[in-house]
C-alpha positions as CSV (number, residue, x, y, z in Angstrom):
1,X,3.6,15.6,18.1
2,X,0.2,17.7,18.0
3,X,0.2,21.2,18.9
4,X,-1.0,21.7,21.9
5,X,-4.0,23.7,22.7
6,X,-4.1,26.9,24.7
7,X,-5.2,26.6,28.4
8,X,-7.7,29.4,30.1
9,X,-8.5,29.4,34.1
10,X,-9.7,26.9,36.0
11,X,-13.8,26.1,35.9
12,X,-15.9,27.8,38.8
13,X,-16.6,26.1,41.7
14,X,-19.8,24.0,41.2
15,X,-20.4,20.2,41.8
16,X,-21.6,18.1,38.6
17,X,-25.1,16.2,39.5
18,X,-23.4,12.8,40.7
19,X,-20.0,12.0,41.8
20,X,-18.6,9.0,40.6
21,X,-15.4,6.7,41.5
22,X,-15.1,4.7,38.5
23,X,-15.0,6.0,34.5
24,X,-15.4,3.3,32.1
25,X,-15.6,3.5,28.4
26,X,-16.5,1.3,25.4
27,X,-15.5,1.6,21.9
28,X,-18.5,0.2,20.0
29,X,-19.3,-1.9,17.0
30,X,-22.6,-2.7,15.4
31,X,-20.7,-5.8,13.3
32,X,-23.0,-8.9,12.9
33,X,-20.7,-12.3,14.5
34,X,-19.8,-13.8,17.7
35,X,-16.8,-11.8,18.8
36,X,-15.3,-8.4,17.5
37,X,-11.9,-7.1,17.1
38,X,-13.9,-3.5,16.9
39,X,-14.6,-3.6,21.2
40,X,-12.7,-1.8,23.6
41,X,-13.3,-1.5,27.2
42,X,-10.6,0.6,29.5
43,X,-11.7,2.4,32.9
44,X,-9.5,4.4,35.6
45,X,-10.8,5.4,38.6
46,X,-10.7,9.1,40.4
47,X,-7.3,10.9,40.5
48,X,-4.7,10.7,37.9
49,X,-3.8,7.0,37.6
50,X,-3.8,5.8,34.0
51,X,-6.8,4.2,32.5
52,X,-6.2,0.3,31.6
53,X,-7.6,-2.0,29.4
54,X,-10.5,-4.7,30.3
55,X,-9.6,-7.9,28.6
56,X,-13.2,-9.5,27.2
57,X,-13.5,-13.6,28.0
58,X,-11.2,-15.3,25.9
59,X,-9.2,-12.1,24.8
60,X,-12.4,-10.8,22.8
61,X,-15.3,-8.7,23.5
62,X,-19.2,-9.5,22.3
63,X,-21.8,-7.1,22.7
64,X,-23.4,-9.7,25.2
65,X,-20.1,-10.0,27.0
66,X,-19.9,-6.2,27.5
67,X,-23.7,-6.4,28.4
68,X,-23.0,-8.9,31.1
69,X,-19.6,-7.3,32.6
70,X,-21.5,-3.7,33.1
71,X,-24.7,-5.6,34.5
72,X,-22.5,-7.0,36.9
73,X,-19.5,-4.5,37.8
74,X,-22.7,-1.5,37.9
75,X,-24.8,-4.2,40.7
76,X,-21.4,-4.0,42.2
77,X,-20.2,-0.3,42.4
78,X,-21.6,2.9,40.7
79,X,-20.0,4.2,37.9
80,X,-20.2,6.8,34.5
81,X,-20.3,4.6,31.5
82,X,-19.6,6.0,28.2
83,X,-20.6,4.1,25.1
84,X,-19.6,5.1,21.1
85,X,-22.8,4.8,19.7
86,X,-25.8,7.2,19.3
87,X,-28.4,6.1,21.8
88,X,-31.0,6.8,19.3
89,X,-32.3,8.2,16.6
90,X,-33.2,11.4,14.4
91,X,-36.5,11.8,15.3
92,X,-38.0,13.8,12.4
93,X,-37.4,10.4,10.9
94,X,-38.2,8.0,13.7
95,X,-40.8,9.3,14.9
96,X,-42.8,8.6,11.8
97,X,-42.7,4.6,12.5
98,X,-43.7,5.4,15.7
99,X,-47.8,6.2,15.2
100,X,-49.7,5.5,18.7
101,X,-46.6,4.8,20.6
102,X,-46.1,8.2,22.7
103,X,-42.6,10.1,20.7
104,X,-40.1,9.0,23.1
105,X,-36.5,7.0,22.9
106,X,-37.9,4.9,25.2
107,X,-40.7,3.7,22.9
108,X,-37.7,4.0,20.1
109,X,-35.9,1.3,22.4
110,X,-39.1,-0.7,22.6
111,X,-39.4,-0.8,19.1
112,X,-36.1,-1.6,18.2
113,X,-36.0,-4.9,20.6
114,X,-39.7,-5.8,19.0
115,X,-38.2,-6.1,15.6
116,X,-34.7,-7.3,16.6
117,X,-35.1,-9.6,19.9
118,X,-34.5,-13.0,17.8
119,X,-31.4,-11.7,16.7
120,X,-28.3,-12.8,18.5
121,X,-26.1,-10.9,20.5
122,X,-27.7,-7.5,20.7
123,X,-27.5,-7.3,16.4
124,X,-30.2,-4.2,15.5
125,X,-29.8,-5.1,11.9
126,X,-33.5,-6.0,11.3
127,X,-35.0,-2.9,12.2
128,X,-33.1,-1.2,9.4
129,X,-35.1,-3.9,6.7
130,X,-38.5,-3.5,8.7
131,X,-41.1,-2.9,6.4
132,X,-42.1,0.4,9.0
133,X,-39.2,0.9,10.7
134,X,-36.6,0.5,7.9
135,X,-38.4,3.6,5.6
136,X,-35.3,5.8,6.8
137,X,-32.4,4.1,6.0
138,X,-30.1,4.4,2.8
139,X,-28.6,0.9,2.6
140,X,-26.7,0.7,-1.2
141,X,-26.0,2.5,-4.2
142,X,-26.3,6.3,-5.2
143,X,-28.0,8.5,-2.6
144,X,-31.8,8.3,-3.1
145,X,-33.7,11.4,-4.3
146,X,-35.6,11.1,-1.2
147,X,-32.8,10.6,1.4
148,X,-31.9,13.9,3.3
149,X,-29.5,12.7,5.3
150,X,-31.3,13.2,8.8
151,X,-28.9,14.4,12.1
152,X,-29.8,15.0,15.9
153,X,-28.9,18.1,17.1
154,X,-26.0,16.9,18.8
155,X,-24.3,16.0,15.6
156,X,-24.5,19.1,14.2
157,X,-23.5,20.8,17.4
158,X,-20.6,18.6,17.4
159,X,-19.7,19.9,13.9
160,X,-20.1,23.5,14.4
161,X,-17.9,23.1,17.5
162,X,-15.2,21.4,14.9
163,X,-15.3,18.2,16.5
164,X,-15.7,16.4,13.3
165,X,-18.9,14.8,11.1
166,X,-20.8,12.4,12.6
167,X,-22.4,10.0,10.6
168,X,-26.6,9.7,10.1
169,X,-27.4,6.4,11.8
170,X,-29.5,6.2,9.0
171,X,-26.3,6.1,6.3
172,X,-25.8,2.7,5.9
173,X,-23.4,3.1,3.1
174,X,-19.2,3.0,3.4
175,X,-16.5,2.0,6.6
176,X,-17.8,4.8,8.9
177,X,-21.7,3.9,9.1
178,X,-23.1,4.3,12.8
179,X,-26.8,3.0,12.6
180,X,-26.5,-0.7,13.2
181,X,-23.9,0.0,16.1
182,X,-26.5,2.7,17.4
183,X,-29.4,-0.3,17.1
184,X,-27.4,-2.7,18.9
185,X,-26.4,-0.2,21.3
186,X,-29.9,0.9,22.2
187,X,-30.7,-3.0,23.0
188,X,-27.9,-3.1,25.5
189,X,-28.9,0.1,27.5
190,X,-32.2,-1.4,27.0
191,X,-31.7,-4.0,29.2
192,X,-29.1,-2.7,31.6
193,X,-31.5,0.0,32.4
194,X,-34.3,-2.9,33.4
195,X,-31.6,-5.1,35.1
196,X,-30.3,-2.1,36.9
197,X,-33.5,-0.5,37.6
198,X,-33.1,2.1,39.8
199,X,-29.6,2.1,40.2
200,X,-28.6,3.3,36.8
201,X,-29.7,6.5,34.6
202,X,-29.6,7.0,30.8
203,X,-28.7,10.3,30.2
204,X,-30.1,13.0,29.1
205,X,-33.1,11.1,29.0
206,X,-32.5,10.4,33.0
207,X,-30.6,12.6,35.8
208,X,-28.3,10.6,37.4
209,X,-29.1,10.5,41.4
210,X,-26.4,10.4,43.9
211,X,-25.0,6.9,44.2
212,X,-26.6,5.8,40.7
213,X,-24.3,5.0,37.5
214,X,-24.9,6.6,34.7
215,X,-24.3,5.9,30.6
216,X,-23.6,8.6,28.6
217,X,-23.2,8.7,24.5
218,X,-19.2,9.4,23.7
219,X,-17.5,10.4,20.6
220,X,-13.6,9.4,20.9
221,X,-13.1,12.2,18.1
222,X,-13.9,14.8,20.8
223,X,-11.4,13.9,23.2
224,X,-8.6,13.7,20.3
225,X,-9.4,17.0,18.8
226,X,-9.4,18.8,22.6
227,X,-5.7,17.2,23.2
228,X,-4.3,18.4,19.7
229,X,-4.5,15.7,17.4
230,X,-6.8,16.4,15.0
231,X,-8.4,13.8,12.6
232,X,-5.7,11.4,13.0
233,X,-6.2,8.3,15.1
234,X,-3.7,7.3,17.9
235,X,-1.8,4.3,17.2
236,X,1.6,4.7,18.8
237,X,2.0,4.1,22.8
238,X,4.0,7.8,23.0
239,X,1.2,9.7,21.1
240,X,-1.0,7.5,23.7
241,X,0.6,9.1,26.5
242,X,0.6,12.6,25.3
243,X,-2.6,12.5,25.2
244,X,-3.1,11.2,28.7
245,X,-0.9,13.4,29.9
246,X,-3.2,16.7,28.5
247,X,-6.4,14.8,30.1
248,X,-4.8,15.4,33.0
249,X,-3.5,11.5,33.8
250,X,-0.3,9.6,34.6
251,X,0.9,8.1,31.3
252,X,0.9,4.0,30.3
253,X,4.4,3.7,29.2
254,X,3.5,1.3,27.2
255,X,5.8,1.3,24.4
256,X,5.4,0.7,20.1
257,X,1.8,0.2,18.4
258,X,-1.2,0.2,19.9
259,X,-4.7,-0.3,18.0
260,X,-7.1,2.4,17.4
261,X,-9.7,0.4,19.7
262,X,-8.0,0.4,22.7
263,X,-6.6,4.0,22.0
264,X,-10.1,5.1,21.6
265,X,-11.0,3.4,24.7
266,X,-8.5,4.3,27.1
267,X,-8.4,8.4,26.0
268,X,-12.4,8.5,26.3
269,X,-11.8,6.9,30.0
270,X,-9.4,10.0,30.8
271,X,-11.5,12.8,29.4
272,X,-15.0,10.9,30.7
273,X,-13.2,11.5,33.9
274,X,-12.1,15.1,33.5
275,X,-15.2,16.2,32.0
276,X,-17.5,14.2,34.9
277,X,-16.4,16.8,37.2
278,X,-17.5,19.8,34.7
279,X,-21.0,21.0,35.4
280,X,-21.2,22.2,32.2
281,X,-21.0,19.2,30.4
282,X,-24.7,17.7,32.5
283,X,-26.4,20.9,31.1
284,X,-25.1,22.2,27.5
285,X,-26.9,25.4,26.3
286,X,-27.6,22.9,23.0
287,X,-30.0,20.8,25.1
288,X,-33.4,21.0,24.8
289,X,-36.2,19.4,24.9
290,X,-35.9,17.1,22.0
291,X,-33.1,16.2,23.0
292,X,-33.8,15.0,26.7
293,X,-37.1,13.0,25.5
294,X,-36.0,11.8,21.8
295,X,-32.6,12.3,20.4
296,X,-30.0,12.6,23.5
297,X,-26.7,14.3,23.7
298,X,-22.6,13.3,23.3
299,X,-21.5,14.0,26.4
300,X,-19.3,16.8,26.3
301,X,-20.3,18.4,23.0
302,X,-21.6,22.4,22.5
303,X,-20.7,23.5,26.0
304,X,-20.6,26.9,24.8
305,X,-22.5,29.2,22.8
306,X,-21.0,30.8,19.7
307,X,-20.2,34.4,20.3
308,X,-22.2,36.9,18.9
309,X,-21.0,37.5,15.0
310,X,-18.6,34.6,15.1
311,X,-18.0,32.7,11.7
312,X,-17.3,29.2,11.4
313,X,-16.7,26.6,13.9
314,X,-17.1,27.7,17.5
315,X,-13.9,27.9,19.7
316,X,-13.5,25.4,22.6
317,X,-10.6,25.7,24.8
318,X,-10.0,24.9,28.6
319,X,-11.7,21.8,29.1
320,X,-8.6,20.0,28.1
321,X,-5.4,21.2,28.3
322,X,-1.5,20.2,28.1
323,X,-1.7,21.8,32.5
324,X,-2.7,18.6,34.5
325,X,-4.6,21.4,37.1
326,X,-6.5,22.7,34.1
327,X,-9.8,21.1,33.6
């Protein structure tokens, strides 16, 4: 069992931008073929009932399945959607391809559905072989002399905060690349954002109005490494419920294995919901401009600043904590 991490007071007593009634998250895959063992979807609602899993049509999720479900549960009731995949791009990099388009993610999004839109089920893989586009990205072999391995300021807050290492969407090399995930990703919130115009925000790139959903970028790592367990992935129901239990939620009971997918899913749906009702989390000290026009933000990440003098990664205690009461 993972130790578990030491609790401070209660947060003040401010409201977060939007209140929401449903927390639903997604673990992600940027795999090219019809259906994908690598999709998750779980959701709980307010309170401290469990999360539980959404089963996809036929058992199985596609990226035009989970596309379809959000269009129509988001039509249906408002909700904070959180997606594992980076909604864009390093723009130091991106920006480059860019030339008369005006330097933001939604001309990145434009772009990316340009390139991509004859390929099926929300696949970005195209854009990374573009002969613009595609400049960025390190696709086989030994590092090139001229990669630099390119990161949004989110990522590295997430590091310094100890959270783990994000992958550069534009490392398309090994198990753990992000980019074509990230490219298929930024289709999908492409076009829930025009089907849902007006009744759903991206954020940071949008502030989510009273009664709108909202998607927000996730990292499941960060909700592991707040409730004690480290690096290592959850794949047994009681190390599932421990967890719950320190995001403040009822446990599952469900008993013996349990994949990494829907582990990923159903903790991320606890702590979207326990850090939904943090202020802090809507307006990091990390989030500047770049980052509300460009490059976006993980939800949750660099909610405070170092302390003056400190070395090495930055401490982060109290959002989640073994105390149900403790946020």
């Amino acid at each position: 069992m993972p130790a578990s991490p030491s609790p401070i007071p209660s947060p003040p007593s401010l409201r977060p931008p939007s209140a929401f009634r449903r927390f639903i998250a997604i673990d992600w895959s940027g795999a090219r073929g019809r259906r994908y063992a690598g999709i998750a979807v779980a959701e709980c609602g307010p309170g401290d009932a469990p999360p539980r899993l959404v089963d996809g049509p036929g058992g199985w999720w596609s990226r035009t399945a989970v596309h379809d479900w959000l269009r129509s549960e988001l039509a249906r009731q408002p909700a904070l959607v959180g997606i594992d995949c980076a909604f864009s791009l390093p723009f130091a990099v991106a920006a480059r391809s860019l030339r008369d388009r005006a330097p933001t993610v939604f001309e990145l999004w434009d772009a990316v559905e340009e390139v991509c839109a004859g390929e099926p089920d929300f696949g970005g893989a195209p854009f990374t072989t573009h002969a613009l586009h595609g400049a960025g990205f390190w696709h086989r072999g030994p590092q090139p002399d001229w990669y630099d391995d390119p990161h949004r300021a989110t990522e590295m807050a997430c590091r310094a905060d100890g959270l783990g290492h994000p992958q550069s969407p534009y490392k398309l090399i090994g198990s753990k690349q992000v980019g074509k995930g990230a490219l298929a990703g930024m289709r999908v919130l492409r076009a829930l954002r025009a089907a849902l115009a007006g009744r759903m925000a991206v954020w940071p790139f949008e502030e989510p109005a009273a009664g709108m959903s909202a998607a927000v970028e996730i990292y499941p790592r960060l909700f592991l490494k707040r409730t004690g367990f480290g690096q290592r992935k959850i794949r047994d129901g009681g190390d599932l419920d421990e967890a719950l239990r320190r995001l403040g939620s009822r446990p599952l009971e469900r008993s013996g294995a349990v994949s990494d997918h829907d582990s990923d899913a159903l903790v991320s749906a606890a702590g979207l919901r326990r850090l939904a009702a943090w202020p802090a989390a809507w307006a990091p000290p990390g989030l500047g401009e770049t980052a509300r026009r460009q490059e976006g933000w993980i939800f949750g990440v660099g909610l405070e600043p170092a302390p003056p003098g400190a070395a090495g990664p930055r401490r982060r205690e109290g959002l989640f904590s073994e105390r149900p009461d403790m946020l």
